[in-house]
Each structure stands twice: as structure tokens, then as C-alpha cells.
C-alpha positions in Angstrom: -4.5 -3.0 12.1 -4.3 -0.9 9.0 -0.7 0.5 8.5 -1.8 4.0 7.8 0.7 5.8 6.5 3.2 4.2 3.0 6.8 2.2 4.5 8.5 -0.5 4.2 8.1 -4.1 6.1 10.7 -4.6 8.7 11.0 -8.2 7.6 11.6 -8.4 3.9 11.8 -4.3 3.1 9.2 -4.6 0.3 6.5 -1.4 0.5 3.6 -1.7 2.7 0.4 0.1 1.3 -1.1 2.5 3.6 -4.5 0.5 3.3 -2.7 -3.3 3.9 -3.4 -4.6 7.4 -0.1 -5.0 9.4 1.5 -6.2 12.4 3.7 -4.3 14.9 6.1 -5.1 17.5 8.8 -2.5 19.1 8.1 -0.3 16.5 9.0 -2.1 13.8 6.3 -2.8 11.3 5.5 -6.2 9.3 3.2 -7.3 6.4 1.0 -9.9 7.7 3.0 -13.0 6.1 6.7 -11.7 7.3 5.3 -11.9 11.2 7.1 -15.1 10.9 9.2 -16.9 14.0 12.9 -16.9 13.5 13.7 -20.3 14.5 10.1 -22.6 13.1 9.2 -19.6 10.2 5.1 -20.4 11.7 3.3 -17.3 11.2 2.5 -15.1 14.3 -1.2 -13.9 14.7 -2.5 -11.6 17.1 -3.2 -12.9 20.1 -0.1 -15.3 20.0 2.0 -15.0 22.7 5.8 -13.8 21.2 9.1 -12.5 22.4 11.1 -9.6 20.1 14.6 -10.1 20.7 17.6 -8.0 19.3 15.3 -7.5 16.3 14.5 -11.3 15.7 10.8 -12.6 17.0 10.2 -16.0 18.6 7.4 -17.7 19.6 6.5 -19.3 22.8 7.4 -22.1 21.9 11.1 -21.2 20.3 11.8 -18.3 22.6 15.8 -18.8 23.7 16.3 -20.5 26.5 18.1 -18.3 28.1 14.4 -16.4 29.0 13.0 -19.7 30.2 15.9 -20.6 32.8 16.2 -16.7 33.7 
């Protein structure tokens, strides 16, 4: 999705371009190459399954385990 409007990336704070394709979650928007993991740093695309946590993203795969056990 194009970002729209000019702002910063929620990741690494550089500016986003208005015309620069983006990625969202709670809000927060992220140039396509910080929509990173926190714990394996892979690169999230759409359609991946994630989880947004206290500001930190996690894949399937790395979400805390705390979520899995309930």
C-alpha cells in the first residue's frame, strides 16, 4: 500500500516518501525492509501471519510463548 501522506518509519525513523509502498500494523507505519521480526530479523510480507506486541513484531514462528501456552 502506498503510504500517502510524508512520515517517518516506525522502525528506523528515516522519512517515508508519500509515493514509497509501506506496511502497517497498529498504526504504526514501516518502509517495506524494517517489517522485520524482532527475534529472527526475516522480513514480514503481507499475507504472513504476525503478532505486534508492546511495539515489537514477531512472526509465527517467534511469537512469545506466552501466546502459544495462553
Amino acid at each position: 500500500r502506498l503510504f500517502g501522506n510524508s512520515g517517518a518509519c516506525s522502525a528506523c525513523g528515516q522519512s517515508i516518501p508519500a509515493s514509497e509502498l509501506v506496511m502497517r500494523a497498529q498504526g504504526n507505519v514501516y518502509h517495506l525492509k524494517c517489517f522485520t521480526c524482532s527475534t529472527c530479523r526475516n522480513r514480514l510480507v503481507p499475507g504472513d501471519r504476525f503478532h505486534y506486541i508492546n511495539g515489537s513484531l514477531f512472526c509465527e514462528h517467534d511469537r512469545p510463548t506466552a501466546l502459544i501456552n495462553g
